[in-house]
C-alpha positions in Angstrom: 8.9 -25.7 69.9 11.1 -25.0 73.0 13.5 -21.4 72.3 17.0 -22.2 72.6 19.6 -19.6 73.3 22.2 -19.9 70.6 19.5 -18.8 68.4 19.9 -15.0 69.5 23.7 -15.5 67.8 21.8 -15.5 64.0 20.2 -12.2 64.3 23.7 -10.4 64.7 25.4 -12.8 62.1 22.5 -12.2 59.3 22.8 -8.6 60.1 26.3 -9.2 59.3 26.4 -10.6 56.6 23.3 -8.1 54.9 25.9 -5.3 55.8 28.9 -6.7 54.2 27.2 -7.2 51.2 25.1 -3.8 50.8 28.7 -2.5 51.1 30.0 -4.7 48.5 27.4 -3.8 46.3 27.5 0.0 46.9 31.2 -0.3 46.5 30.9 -1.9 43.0 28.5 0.5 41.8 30.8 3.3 42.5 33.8 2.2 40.7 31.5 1.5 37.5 30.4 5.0 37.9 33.4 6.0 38.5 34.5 3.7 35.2 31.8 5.6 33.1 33.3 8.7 30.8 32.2 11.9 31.7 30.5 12.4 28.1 28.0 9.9 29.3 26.9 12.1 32.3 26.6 14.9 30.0 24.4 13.3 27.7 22.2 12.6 30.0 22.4 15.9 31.4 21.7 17.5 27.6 18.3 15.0 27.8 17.4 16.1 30.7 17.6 19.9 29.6 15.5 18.8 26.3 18.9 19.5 24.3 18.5 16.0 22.0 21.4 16.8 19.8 24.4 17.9 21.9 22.9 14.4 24.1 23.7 12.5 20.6 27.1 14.0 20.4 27.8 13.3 24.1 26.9 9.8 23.2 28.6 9.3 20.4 31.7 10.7 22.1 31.3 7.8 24.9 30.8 5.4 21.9 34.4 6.3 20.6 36.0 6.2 23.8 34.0 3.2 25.2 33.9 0.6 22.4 32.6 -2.1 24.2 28.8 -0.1 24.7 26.9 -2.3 22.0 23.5 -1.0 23.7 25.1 2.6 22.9 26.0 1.7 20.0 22.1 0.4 18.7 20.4 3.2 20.4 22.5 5.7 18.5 22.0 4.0 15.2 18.4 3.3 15.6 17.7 7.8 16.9 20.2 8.2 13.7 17.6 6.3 11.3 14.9 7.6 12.9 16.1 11.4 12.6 16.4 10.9 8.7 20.7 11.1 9.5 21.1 7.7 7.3 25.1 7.7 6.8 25.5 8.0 10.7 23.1 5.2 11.2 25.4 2.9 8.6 28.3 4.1 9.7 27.5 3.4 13.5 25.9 0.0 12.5 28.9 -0.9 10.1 30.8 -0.4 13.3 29.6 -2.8 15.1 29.8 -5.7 12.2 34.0 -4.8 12.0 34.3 -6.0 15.6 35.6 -9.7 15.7 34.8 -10.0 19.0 30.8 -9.4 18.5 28.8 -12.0 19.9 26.4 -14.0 17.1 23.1 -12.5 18.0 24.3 -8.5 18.0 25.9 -9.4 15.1 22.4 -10.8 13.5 20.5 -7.4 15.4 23.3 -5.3 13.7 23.4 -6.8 10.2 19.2 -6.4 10.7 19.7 -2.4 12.1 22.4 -1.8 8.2 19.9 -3.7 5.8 17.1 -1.2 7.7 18.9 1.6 7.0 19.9 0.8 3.4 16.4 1.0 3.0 15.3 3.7 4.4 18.1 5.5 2.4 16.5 3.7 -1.1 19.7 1.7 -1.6 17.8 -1.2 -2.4 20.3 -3.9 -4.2 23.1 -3.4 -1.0 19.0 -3.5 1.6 18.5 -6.6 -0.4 22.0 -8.4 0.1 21.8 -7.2 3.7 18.2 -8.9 4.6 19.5 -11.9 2.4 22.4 -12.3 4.9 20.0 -13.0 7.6 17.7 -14.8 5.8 18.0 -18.2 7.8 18.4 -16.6 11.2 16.2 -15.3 13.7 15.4 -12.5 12.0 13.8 -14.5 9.1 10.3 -13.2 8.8 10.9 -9.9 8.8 13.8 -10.2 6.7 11.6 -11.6 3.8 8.4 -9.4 4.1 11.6 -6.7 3.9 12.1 -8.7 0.6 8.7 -8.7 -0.3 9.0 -4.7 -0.2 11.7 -4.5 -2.1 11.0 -6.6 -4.8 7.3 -4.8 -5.3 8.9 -1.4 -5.1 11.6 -3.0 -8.1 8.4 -4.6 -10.1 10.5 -7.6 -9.9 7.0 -9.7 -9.5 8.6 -13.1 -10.1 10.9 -13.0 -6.9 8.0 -10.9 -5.0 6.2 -14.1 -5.5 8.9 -16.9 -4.7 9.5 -14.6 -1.1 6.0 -14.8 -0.9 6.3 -18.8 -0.9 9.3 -18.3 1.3 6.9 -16.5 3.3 4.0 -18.6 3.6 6.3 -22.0 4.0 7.1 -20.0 7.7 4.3 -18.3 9.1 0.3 -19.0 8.0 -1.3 -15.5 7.5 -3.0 -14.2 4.3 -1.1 -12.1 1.6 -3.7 -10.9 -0.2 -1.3 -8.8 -2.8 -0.2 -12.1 -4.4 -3.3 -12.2 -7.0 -2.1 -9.1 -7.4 1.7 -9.8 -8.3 0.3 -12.9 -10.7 -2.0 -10.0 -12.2 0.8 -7.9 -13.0 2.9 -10.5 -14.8 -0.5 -11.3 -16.8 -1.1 -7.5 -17.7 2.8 -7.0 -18.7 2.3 -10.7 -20.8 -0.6 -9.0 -22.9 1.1 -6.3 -23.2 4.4 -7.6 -24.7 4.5 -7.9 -28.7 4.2 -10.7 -29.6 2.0 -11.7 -26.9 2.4 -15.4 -25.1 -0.9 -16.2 -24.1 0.2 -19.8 -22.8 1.9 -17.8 -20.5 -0.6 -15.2 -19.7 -3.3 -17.4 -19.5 -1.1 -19.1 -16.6 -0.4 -15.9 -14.7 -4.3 -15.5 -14.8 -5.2 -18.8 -13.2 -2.7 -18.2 -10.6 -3.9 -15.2 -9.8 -7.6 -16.8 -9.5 -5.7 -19.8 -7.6 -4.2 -17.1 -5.1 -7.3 -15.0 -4.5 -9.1 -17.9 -3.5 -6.4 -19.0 -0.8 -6.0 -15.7 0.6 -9.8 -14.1 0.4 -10.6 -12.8 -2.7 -12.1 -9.6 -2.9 -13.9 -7.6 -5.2 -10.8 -5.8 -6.6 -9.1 -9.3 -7.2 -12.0 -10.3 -8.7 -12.9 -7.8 -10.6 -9.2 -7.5 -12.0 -9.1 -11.2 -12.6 -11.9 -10.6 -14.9 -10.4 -7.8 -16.6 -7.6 -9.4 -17.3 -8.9 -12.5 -18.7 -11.4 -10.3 -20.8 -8.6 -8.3 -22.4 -6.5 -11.9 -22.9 -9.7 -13.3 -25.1 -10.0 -9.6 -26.8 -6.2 -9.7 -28.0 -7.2 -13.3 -29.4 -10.1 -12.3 -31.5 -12.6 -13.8 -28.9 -15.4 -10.9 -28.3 -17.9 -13.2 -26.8 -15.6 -14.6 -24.4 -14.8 -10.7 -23.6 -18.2 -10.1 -23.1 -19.2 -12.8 -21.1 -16.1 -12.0 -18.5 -16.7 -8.0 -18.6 -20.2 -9.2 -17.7 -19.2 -11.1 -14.8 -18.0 -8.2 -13.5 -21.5 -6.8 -13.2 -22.3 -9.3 -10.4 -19.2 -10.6 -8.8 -18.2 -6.9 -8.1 -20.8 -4.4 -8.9 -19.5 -1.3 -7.4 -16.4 -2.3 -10.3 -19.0 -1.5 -12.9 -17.9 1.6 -13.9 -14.3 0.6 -14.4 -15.9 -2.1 -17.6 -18.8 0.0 -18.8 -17.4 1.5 -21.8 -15.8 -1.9 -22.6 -18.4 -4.2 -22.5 -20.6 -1.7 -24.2 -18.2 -1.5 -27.1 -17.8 -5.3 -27.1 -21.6 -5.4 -27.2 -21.8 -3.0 -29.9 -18.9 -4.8 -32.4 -21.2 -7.6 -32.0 -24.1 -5.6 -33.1 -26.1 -5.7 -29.7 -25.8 -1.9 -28.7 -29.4 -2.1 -27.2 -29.2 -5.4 -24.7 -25.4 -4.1 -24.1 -27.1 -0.1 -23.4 -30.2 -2.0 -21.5 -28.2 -4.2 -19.3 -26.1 -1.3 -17.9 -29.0 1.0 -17.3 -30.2 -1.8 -15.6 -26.9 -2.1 -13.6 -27.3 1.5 -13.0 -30.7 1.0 -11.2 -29.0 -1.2 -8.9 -26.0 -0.2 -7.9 -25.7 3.8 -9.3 -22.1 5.8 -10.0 -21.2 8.5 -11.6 -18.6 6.4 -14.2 -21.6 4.1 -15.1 -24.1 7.2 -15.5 -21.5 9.1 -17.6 -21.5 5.8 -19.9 -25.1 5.4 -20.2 -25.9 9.2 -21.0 -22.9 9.0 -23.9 -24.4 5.6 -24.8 -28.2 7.2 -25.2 -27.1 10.2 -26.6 -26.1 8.7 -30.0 -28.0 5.7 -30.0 -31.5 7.9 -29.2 -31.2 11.1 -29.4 -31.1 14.0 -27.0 -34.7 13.8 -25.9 -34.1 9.7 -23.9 -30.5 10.9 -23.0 -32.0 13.7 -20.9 -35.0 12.2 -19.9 -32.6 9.6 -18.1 -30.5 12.7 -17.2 -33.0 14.4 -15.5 -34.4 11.5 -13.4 -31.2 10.0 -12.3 -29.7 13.0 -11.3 -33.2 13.6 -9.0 -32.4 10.3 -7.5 -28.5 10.8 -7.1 -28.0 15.1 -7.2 -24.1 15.5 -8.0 -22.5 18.5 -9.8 -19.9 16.0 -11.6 -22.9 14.0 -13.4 -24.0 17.5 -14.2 -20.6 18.3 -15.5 -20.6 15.2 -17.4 -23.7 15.7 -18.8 -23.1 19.2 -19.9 -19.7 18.5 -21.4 -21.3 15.7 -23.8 -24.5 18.2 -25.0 -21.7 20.6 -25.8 -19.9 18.2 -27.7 -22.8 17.5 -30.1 -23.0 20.0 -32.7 -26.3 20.7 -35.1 -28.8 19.8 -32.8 -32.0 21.9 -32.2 -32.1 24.4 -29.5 -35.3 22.8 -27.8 -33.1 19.4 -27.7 -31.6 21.1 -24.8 -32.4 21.1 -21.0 -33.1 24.7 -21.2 -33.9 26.1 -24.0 -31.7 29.0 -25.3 -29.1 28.9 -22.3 -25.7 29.4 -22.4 -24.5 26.1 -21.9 -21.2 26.9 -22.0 -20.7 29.5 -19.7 -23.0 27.0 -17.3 -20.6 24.1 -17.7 -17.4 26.4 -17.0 -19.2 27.7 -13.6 -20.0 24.0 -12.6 -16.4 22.8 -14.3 -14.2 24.8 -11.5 -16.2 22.9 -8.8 -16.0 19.6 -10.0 -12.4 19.5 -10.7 -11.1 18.4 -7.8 -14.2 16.4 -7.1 -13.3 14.1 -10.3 -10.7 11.9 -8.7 -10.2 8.4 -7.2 -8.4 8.8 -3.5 -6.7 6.3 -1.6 -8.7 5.6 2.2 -4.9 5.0 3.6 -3.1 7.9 2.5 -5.4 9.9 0.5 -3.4 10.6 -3.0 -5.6 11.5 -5.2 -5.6 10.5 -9.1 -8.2 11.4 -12.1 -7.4 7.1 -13.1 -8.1 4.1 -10.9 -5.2 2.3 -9.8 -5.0 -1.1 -8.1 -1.7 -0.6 -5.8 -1.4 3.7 -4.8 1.2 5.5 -6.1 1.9 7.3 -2.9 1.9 4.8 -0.1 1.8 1.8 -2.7 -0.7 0.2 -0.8 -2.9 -2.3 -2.9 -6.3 -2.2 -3.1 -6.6 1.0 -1.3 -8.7 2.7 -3.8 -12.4 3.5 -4.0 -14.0 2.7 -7.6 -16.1 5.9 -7.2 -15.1 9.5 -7.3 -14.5 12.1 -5.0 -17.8 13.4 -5.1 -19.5 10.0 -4.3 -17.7 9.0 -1.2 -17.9 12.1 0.6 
């Protein structure tokens, strides 16, 4: 390709043009500098010094004077929330939702940042009518898992389960607590006087029906069971009680604890104390805790005698040593009154004064703890108490699982 002169006329002309521009551009950024309160300067001054609160109040100051800052505006309300100051955060977020002139989606993302804070602040009816606003916009999904939340905190199971629904109609993921919500209607059914069982008996197969979509596991299963046990006990049914308690044995065997004294006292209305005492020593050979051993040695005790009772004592506590069985074990000799000194483990001991010695060890070793937060309770409970997560909890003490 041949050079032709005018060619050397670009350069100068591009060169031109790039400075015109840069100086355009330099200009423009001035005046909006120059447009930006001085509180906004500050606040970023009091960040950079590490001074997070007079920043806040800079900003809030540039808020007032500047109403147009809708970034501003979200930051603040969101470091509000987050600080624990919840009437700022609604106050700055209610702000935003007075303006006419908001544009649709900040109007959505503010009307998502007020239902937020209403929950935070445990104003759950105005949390609830804020997520419902949003409920068919983009924010959808997290507005009904929100929902979901509330209505579980509320024990409202009925519309935890129809956001559920809403829920899965949306987005395909397991909800495994749902067994659990159909478990909880069932449990409040049998409860009720008089009790519906048409109804209850419902709640239980749509518990098994929602396990089974979303995974069951062996705390749905072994609830399930439970539940359908107690159903056929308040109906006179003790086989039917026995043959689900059983179930429990092998669908969920580290649940056996939790039905041992049941199913032994079902076994023994129907005048089998021996299979019912033989099947869960049996249990216990497979799959040993300290609930089930605490049954068995209660169970032998008055159905044998001392002597079998402490001969399986002695040789499941060599397999499994734990001071709690110990305790147990200790607290149920003491309870027995008239028997013969050489009935005993030891012969002429103080019994007593041994089971207070082991007692003030084992007290805080006789709990169920929850592997998320680690609240601790002498019952077992399906959902915790303190972080009301579901299914968080261990069937096996303290002692066991450390």
């Amino acid at each position: 390709m041949d050079f032709e002169p005018w060619w050397l006329i670009i350069v100068p002309v591009l060169f031109g043009l790039g400075w015109l521009a840069a100086r355009f551009d330099f200009r423009q950024m001035l005046s909006e500098t120059r447009a930006l309160p001085d509180s906004y300067f500050k606040g970023l001054n009091f960040l950079l010094n590490e001074e997070p609160d007079r920043a806040i109040d800079a900003f809030v100051e540039v808020a007032k004077l500047d109403p147009e800052t809708t970034e501003l505006h979200f930051a603040l309300g969101s470091l509000f929330r987050r600080r624990g100051e919840i009437e700022r955060a609604i106050r700055v977020h209610q702000s935003l939702l007075s303006r006419e002139d908001l544009p649709l989606p900040d109007r959505e993302n503010a009307q998502l940042e007020l239902a937020q804070d209403f929950l935070k602040a445990g104003l759950l009816d105005r949390a609830e009518q804020s997520f419902q606003a949003i409920i068919h916009t983009r924010h959808a999904q997290e507005a009904i898992r929100a929902l979901v939340r509330i209505y579980e905190s509320e024990h409202d199971w009925s519309r935890a389960i129809d956001a559920v629904q809403q829920l899965r109609s949306r987005v395909e993921e397991p909800v495994p607590q749902l067994a659990h919500y159909h478990c909880e209607q069932a449990q409040a059914l049998l409860e009720a006087d008089p009790v519906d069982f048409d109804a209850a008996a419902q709640a239980l197969d749509a518990a098994d029906h929602a396990a089974q979509q979303n995974g069951a596991t062996p705390a749905s299963e072994a609830r399930v069971r439970l539940l359908r046990a107690q159903w056929s006990a308040r109906r006179g049914d003790l086989e039917s009680q026995r043959i689900y308690l059983q179930d429990v044995l092998s669908a969920a065997p580290d649940y056996a604890g939790l039905v041992a004294g049941p199913l032994l006292a079902c076994y023994d209305t129907l005048g089998r104390g021996d299979e019912g005492l033989a099947l869960l020593q049996a249990q216990y050979a497979r799959v040993p805790t300290l609930d089930l051993f605490n049954v068995i040695f209660r169970a032998l005790r008055v159905q044998a005698g001392a002597e079998p009772a402490w001969a399986f004592a002695r040789e499941a506590l060599r397999a499994h040593p734990s001071l709690l069985g110990l305790d147990r074990l200790l607290e149920v000799e003491l309870s027995q009154e008239g028997e013969a000194a050489d009935n005993r483990l030891v012969p002429g001991a103080d019994l007593g004064l041994l089971r207070s010695l082991i007692h003030k060890h084992t007290q805080r070793l006789d709990r169920y703890a929850c592997s998320q937060c680690g609240f601790e309770a002498r019952r077992y409970y399906w959902q915790c108490p303190g972080c009301n997560a579901w299914e968080t909890y261990r069937p096996r003490r303290l002692e066991e699982i450390r």
